[in-house]
C-alpha positions as CSV (number, residue, x, y, z in Angstrom):
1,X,43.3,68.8,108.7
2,X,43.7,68.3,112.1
3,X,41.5,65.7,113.3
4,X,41.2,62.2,112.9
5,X,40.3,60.5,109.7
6,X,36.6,58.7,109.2
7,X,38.0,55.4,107.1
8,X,35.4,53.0,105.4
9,X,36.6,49.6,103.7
10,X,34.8,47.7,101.1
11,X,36.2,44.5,101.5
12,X,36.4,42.2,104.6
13,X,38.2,38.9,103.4
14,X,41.5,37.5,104.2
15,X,44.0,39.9,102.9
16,X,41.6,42.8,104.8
17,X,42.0,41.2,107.9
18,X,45.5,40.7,107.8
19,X,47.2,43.7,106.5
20,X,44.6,46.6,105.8
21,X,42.2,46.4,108.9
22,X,45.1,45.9,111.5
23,X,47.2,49.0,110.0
24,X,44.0,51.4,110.5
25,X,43.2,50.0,113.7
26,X,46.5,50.7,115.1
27,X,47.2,54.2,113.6
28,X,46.6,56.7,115.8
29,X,45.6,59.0,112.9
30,X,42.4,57.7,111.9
31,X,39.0,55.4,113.0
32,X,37.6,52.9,111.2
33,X,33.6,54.2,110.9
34,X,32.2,51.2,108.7
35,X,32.9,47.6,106.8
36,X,31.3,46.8,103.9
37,X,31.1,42.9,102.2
38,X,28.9,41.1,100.4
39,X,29.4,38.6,102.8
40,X,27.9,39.7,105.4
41,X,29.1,37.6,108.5
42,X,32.6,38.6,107.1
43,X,31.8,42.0,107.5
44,X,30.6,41.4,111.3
45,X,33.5,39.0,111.7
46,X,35.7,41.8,111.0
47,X,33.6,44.7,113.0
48,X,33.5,42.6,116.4
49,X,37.9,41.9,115.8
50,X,38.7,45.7,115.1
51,X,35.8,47.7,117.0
52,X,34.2,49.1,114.0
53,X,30.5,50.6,114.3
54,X,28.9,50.1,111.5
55,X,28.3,47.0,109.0
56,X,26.7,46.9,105.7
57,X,26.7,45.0,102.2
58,X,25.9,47.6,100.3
59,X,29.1,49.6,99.1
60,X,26.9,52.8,98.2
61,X,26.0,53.1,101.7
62,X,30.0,53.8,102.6
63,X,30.5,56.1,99.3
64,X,27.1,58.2,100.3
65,X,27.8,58.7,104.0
66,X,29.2,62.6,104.7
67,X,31.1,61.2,107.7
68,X,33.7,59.3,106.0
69,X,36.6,60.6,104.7
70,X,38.6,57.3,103.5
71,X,37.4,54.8,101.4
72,X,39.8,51.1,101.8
73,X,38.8,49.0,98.3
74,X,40.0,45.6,99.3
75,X,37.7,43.7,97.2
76,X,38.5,41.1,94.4
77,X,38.5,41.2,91.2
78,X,38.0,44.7,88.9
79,X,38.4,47.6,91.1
80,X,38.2,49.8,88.4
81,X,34.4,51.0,89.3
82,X,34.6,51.5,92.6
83,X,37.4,53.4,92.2
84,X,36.1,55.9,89.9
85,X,33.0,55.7,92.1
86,X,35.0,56.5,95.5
87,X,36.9,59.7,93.8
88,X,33.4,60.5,92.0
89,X,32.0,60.7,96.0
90,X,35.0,63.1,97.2
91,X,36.8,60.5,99.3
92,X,40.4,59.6,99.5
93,X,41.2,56.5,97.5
94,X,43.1,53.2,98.8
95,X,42.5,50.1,96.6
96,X,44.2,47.2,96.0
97,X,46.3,46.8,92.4
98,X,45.6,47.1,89.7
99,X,43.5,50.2,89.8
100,X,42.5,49.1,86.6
101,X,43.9,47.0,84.2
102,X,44.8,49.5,81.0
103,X,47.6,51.6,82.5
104,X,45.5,55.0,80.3
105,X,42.7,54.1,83.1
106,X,44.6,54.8,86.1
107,X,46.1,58.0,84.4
108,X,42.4,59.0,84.5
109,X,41.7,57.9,87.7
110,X,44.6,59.8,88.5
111,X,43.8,63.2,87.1
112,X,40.1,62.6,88.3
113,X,41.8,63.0,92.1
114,X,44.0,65.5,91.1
115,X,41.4,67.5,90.3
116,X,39.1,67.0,92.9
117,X,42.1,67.7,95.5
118,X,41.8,63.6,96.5
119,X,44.7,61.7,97.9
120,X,45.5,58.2,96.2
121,X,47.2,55.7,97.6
122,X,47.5,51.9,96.1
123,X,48.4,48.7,97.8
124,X,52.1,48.7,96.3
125,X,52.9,47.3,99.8
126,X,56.5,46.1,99.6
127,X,57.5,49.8,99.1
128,X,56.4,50.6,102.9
129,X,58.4,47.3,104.3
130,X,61.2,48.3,106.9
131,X,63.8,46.8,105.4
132,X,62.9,48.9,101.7
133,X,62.3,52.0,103.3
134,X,66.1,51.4,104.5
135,X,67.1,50.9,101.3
136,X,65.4,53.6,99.6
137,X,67.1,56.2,102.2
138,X,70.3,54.9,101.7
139,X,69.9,55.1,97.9
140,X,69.0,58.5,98.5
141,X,71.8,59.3,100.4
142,X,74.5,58.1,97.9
143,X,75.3,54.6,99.3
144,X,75.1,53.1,95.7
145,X,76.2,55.9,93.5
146,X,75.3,55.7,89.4
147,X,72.7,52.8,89.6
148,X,73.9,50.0,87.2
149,X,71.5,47.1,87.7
150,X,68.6,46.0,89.2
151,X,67.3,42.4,89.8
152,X,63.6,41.7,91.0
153,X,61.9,38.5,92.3
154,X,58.5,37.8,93.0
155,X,58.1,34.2,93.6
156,X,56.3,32.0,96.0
157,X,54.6,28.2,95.7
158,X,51.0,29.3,96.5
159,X,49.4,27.7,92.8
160,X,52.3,24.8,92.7
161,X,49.9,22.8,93.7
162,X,46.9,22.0,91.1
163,X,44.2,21.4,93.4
164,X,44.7,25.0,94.7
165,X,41.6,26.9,92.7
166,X,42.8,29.4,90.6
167,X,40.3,32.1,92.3
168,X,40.8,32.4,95.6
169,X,37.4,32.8,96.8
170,X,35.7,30.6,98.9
171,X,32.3,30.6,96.7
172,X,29.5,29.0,98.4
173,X,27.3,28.9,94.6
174,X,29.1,28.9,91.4
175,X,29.8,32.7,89.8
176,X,27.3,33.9,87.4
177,X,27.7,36.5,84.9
178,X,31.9,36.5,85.3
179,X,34.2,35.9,82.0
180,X,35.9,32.7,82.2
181,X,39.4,33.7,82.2
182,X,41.9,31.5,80.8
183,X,40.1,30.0,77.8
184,X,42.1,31.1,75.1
185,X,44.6,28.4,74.8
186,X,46.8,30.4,72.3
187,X,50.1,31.3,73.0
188,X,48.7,34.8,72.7
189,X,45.7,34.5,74.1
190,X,47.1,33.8,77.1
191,X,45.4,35.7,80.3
192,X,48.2,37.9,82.5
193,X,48.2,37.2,86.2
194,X,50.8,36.8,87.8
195,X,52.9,39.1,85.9
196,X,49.8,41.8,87.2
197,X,49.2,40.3,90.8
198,X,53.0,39.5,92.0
199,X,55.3,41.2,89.6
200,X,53.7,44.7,89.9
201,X,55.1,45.7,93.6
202,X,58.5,44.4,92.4
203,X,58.4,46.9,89.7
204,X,57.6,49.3,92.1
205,X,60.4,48.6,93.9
206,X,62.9,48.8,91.1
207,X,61.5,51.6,89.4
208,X,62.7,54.1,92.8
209,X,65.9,52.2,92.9
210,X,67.0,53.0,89.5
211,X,65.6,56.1,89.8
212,X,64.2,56.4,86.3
213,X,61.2,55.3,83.8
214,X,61.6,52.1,81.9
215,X,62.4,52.7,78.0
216,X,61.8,49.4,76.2
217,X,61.1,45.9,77.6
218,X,60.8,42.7,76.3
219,X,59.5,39.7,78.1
220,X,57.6,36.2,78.1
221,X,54.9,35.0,79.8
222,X,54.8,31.3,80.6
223,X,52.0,28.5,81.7
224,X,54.0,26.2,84.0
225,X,51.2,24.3,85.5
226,X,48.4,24.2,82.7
227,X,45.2,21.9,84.6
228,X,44.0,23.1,87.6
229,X,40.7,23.9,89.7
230,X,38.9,27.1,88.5
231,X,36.9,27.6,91.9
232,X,37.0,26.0,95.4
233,X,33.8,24.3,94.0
234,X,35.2,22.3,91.3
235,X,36.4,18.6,91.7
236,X,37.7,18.3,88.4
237,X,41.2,20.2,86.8
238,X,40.6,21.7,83.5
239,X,42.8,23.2,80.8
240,X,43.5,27.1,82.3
241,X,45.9,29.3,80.0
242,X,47.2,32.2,82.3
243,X,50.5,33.2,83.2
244,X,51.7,31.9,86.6
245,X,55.3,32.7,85.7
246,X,56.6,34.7,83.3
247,X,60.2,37.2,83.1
248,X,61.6,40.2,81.3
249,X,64.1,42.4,81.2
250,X,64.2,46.0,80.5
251,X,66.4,49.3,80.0
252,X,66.0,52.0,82.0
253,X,65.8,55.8,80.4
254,X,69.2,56.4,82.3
255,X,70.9,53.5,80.7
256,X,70.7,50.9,84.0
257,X,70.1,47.3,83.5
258,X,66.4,45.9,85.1
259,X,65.3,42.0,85.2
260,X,62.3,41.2,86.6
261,X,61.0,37.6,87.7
262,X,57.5,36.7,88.9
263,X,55.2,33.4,89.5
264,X,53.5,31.8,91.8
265,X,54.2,27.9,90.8
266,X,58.2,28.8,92.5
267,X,59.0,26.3,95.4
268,X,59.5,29.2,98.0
269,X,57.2,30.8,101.0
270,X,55.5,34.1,101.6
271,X,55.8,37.1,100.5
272,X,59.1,35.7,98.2
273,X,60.3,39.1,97.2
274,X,64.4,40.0,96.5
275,X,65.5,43.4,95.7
276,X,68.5,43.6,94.3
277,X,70.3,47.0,93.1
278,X,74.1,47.5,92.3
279,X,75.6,50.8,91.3
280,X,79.1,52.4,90.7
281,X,79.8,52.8,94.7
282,X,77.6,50.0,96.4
283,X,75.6,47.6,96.5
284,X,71.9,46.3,98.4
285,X,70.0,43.4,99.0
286,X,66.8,42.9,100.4
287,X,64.5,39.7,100.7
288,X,61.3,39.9,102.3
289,X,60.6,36.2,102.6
290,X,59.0,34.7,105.8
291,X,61.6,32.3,107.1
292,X,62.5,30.8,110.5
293,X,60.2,33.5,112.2
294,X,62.1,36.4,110.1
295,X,60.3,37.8,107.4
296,X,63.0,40.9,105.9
297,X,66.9,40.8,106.0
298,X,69.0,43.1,104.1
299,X,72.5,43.3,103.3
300,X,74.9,45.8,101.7
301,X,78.4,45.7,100.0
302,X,80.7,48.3,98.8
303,X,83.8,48.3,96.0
304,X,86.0,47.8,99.0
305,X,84.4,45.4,100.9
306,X,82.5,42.9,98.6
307,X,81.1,40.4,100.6
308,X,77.5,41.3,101.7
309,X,76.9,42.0,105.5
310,X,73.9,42.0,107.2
311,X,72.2,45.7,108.7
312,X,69.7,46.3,111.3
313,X,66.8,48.3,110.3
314,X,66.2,51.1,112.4
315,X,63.4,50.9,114.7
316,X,62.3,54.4,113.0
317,X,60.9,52.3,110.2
318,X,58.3,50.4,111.3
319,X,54.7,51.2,111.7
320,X,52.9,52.2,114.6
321,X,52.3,49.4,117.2
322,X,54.2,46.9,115.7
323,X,55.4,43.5,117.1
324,X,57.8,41.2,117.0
325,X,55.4,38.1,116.2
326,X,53.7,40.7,113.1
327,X,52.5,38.6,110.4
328,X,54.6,40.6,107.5
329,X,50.9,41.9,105.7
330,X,50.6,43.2,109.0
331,X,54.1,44.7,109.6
332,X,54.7,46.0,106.0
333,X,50.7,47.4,105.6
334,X,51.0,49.2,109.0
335,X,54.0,51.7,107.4
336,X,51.4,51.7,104.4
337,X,48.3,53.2,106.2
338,X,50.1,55.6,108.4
339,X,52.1,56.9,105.6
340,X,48.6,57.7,103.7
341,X,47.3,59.0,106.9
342,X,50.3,61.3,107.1
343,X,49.8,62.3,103.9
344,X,46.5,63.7,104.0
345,X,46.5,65.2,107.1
346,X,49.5,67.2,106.3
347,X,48.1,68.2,102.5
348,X,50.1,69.2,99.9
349,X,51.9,67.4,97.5
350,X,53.2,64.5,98.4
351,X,51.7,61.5,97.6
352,X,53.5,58.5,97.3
353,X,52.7,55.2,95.8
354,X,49.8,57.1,94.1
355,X,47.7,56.3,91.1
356,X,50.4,57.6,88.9
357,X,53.0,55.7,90.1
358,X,50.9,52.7,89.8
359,X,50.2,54.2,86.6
360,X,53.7,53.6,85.6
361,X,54.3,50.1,86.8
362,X,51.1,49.3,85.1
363,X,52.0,50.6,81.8
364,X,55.2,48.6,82.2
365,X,52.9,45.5,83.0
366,X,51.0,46.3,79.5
367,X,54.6,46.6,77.5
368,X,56.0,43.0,79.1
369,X,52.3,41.3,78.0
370,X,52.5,43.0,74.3
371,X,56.2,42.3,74.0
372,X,55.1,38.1,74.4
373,X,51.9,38.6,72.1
374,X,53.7,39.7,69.0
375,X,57.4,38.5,70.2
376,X,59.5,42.1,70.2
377,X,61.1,44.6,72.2
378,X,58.5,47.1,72.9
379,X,59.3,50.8,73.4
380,X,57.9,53.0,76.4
381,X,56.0,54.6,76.7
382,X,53.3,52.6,75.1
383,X,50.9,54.7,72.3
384,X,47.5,53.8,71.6
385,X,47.9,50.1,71.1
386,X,48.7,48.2,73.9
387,X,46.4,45.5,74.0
388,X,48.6,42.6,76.1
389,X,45.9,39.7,76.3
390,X,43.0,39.0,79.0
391,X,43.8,40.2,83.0
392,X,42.9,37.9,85.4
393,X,40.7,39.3,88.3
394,X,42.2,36.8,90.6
């Protein structure tokens, strides 16, 4: 494929605007043909910023039109049947995690694409920051030998505060017809979130720096700050189980080490990731945390020089028209969209931070959820019963 890609998103809200629409608008691979939103003065909000043509609020309109070859899902809540729907039309998928929330799901999803010769590309978007692209390439090239341990860290203050509504949408009517998530207030009821929202790019991460599959886990999800606003249009707190910090810690199939920590209620700012990997020859650090008008460092160490120094990134590692005053959504979500671009132009195989791979870091999300439910180390992979409690769409 030669010329440039037709890309329609479904989706125009806050994190659209920020990361996804500025990524495509900037690649030189690619136009953006339509926006599709409920909301529709969200949708024309976002046409008039990034020149797009057409506006709807009707999803099927994007998945029936011939002229698109990308459909963005950027929506929340389930994604699950507009997924299925997008491979179903014969478009190339980007949506936001999860794909769905039963890891078997996105291995269908998966084989769906695979079948229909569809790229798939999920919004794992950590992986495409500068600074961990660095690090992945100097994995790759030996830096840090026999991988011994990883450390993850997803953390940031967004819900610390109670008053902050658990969903994030600005509703202008109450929901109708949505579960109310968070009821069950059972220690194993309790309804997975930000183990599924934050900790899943961590994984990601961790899961390429080890360079192997997880083989048991066990972990515990906690409730930290239990009263808080459902929706923007509530004036009262109210008694919401779901997990806005939880941790576990894992073995990898090659015998490394791998902790992971996520939440939301943890004094700290945006994005609040820290990668940490050590091995037999080195050592690397990365933090992608927006502070003091920086938002990535990292740092490496060896067996003969211990103390952690800092490294530029090479300017070959960040995305097309990128700036220094970048919000990070923008500057980490650029590398995203051109690397899918580049992908299926090119063809073949390669296909990175596909459904299978989020596949994977689901599965592992499902084993951390059952391992609190019934209080055990649970193996991987996961057979048929792997029901770990209620998701939250938010």
């Amino acid at each position: 494929m030669s010329e440039r890609l037709r890309v329609g998103v479904i989706g125009a809200g806050r994190w659209s605007k920020t990361a996804h629409l500025p990524g495509f608008h900037r690649s030189p691979l690619c136009d953006l043909v339509a926006i599709c939103d409920l909301d529709e003065s969200l949708a024309r909000g976002a046409s008039e910023r990034f020149d797009i043509p057409d506006v709807t609020t009707d999803a099927r309109e994007i998945l029936s039109r011939d002229d698109i070859d990308v459909v963005d899902v950027v929506t929340r809540g389930d994604h699950q049947e507009l997924v299925f729907a997008t491979l179903e039309a014969g478009k190339h998928c980007l949506v936001e995690k999860p794909v769905c929330h039963d890891y078997r799901d996105v291995w269908r999803a998966h084989e769906l694409a695979r079948s229909r010769g569809l790229k798939t590309k999920v919004g794992l978007t950590f992986r495409y920051a500068p600074a961990v692209m660095y690090m992945f390439d100097l994995i790759r090239q030996g830096f840090i030998g026999q991988p011994f341990i990883f450390n993850g860290y997803e953390q940031n203050s967004q819900w610390l505060d109670p008053d902050n509504p658990m969903d994030k949408r600005i509703h202008k009517q109450k929901p109708r017809g949505e579960p109310e998530w968070g009821t069950d207030l059972s220690r194993e009821g309790i309804t997975v979130s930000s183990l599924e929202g934050y900790g899943a790019p961590t994984i990601d991460i961790g899961l390429e720096c080890v360079g192997s599959d997880l083989k048991e886990v066990v972990g515990r999800l906690a409730n930290m700050v239990p009263f808080r606003r459902r929706t923007n249009l509530d004036t009262e707190r109210e008694r919401i189980n779901i997990d806005d910090a939880d941790m576990f810690m894992a073995e990898a199939e090659n015998g490394a080490l791998f902790s992971l920590q996520s939440s939301y209620v943890t004094v700290g700012n945006y994005p609040g990731i820290e990668a940490r990997i050590f091995g037999s020859d080195g050592a690397i650090q990365v933090r992608l945390v927006e502070e003091f008008g920086v938002i990535q460092t990292i740092h490496t160490a060896t067996p003969d020089a211990v103390e952690f120094v800092p490294r530029e990134i090479p300017a070959e590692y960040f995305p097309p028209g990128f700036t220094e005053d970048d919000h990070w959504g923008t500057a980490f979500y650029g590398n995203l969209v051109q690397n899918f671009c580049e992908e299926i132009i090119a063809g073949g195989d390669t296909n990175q931070g596909d459904f299978a791979q989020s596949a994977r870091v689901q599965e592992i999300i499902n084993a951390a959820a059952l391992s609190h439910r019934e209080r055990r180390w649970v193996d991987l992979p996961l057979g048929d019963d792997i029901d770990g409690g209620q998701q939250s769409p938010y």
